[in-house]
C-alpha positions as CSV (number, residue, x, y, z in Angstrom):
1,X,0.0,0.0,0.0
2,X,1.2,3.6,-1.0
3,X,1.6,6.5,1.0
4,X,-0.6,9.4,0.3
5,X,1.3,12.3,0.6
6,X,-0.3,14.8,3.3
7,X,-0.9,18.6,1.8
8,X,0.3,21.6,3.5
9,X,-2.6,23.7,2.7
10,X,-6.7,23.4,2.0
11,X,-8.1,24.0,-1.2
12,X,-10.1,27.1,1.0
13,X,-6.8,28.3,2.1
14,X,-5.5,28.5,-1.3
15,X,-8.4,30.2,-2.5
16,X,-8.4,32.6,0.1
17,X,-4.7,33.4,-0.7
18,X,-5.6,34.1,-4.4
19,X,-9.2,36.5,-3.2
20,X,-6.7,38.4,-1.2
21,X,-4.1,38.6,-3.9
22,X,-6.4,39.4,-6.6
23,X,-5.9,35.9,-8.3
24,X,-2.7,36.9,-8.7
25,X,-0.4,33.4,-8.0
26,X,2.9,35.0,-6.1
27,X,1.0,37.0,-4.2
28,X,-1.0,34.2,-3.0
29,X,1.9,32.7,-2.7
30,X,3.6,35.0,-0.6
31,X,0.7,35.5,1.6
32,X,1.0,31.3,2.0
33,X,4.9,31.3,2.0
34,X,5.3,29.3,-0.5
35,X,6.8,28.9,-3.7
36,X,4.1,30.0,-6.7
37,X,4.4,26.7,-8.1
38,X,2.7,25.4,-5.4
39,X,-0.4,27.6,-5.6
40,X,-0.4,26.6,-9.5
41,X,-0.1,22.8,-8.6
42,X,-3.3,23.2,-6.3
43,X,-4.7,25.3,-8.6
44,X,-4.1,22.3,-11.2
45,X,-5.4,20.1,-8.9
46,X,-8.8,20.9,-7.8
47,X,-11.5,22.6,-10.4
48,X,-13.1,24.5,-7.9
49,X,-9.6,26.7,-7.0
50,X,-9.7,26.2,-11.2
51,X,-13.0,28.3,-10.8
52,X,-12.5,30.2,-8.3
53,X,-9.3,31.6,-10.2
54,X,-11.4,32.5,-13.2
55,X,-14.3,34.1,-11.1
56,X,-11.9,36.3,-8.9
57,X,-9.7,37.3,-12.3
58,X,-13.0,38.7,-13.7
59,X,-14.4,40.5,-10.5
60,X,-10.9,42.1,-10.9
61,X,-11.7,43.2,-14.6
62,X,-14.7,44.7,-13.4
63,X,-13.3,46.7,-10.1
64,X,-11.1,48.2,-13.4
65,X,-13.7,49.1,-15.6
66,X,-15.7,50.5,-12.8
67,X,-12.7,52.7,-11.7
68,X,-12.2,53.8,-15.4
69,X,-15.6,54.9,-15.4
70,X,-15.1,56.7,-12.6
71,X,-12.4,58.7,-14.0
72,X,-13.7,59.0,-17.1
73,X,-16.7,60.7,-14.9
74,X,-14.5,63.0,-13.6
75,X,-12.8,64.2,-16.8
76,X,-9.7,62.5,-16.5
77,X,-8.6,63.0,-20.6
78,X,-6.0,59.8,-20.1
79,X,-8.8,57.6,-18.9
80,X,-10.8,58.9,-21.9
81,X,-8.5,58.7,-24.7
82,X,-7.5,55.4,-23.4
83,X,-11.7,54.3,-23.3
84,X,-12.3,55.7,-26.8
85,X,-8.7,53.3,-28.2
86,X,-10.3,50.3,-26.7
87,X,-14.2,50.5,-27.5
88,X,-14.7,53.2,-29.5
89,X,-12.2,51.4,-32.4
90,X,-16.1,51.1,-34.4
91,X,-16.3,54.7,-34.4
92,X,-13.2,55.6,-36.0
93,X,-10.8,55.9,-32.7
94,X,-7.6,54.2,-33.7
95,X,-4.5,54.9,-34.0
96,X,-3.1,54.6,-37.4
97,X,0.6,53.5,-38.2
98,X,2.2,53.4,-41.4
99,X,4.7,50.9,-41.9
100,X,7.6,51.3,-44.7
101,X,9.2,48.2,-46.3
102,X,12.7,48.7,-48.2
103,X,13.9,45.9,-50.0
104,X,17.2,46.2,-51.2
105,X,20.1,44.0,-52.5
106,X,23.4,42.8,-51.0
107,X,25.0,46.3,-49.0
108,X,21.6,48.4,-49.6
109,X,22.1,48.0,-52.8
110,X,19.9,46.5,-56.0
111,X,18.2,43.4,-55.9
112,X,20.0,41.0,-58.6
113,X,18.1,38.4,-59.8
114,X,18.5,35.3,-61.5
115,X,15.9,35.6,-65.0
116,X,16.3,32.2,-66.3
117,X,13.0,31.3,-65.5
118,X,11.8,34.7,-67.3
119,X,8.8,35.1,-64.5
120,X,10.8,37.8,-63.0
121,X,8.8,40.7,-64.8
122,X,5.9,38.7,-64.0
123,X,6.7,38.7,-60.1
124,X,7.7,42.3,-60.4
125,X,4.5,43.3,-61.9
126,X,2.3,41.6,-58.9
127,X,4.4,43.3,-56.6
128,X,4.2,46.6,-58.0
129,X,0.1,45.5,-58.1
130,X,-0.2,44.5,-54.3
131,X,1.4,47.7,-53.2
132,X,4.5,45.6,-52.1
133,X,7.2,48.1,-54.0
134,X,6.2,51.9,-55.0
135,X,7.3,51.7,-58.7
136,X,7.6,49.3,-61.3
137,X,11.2,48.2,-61.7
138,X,12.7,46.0,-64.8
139,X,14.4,43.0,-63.5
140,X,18.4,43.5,-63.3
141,X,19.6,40.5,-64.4
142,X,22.9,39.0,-63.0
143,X,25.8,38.8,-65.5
144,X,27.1,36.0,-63.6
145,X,24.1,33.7,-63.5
């Protein structure tokens, strides 16, 4: 017959840890004095601290909504802009970044390419299509090849 191995802590005292840490596992932890690892083994272990975690990560998602609102209520222009970014992307809040693509050849300089298959210009064209490169090149075609 095996021995079972005798836990150091309840399931309760594990999820009281993680209520009072904000379901966050090293503070739980810490408030145990234990490593985090084994909060996440119990956590692992039993469905209800598996619950629990989920419940108590949401109730936190809410306490920061509701304190967002609250600053949004009283003006707070960070708490707005940040609001308006995050829900109000429908309504033509975003922030818009353009993004530049260089393609160059060996040192920065031009691409050479190998033409025996004589779909470069081909290839070139589509890329010039797609937006991919801003003008329409003719293929350079390597001496060497």
């Amino acid at each position: 017959m095996s021995k079972t191995k005798q836990e150091r802590y309840t399931p309760d005292q594990i999820e009281q840890a993680l209520r009072n840490s904000g379901g966050f596992l090293s503070g739980a932890a810490k408030k145990l004095k234990c490593d985090w690892a084994t909060v996440n083994n119990y956590i692992k272990r039993y469905p209800k601290l598996q619950e629990a975690l989920i419940e108590i990560k949401e109730s936190m998602i809410d306490l920061s909504e509701s304190k967002l609102i609250g600053q949004i209520n009283e003006g707070n222009i960070t708490a707005i802009i940040f609001h308006l970014k995050c829900l109000g992307k429908n309504r033509g809040y975003v922030e818009k970044q353009e993004v530049s693509h260089e393609i160059t050849g060996k040192n920065g300089g031009k691409i050479e390419i190998d033409d025996s298959d004589s779909k470069t210009a081909e290839v070139l064209d589509i890329l010039f299509k797609s937006g991919a490169i801003k003008q329409k090149v003719d293929p350079i075609i390597n001496p060497e090849a």
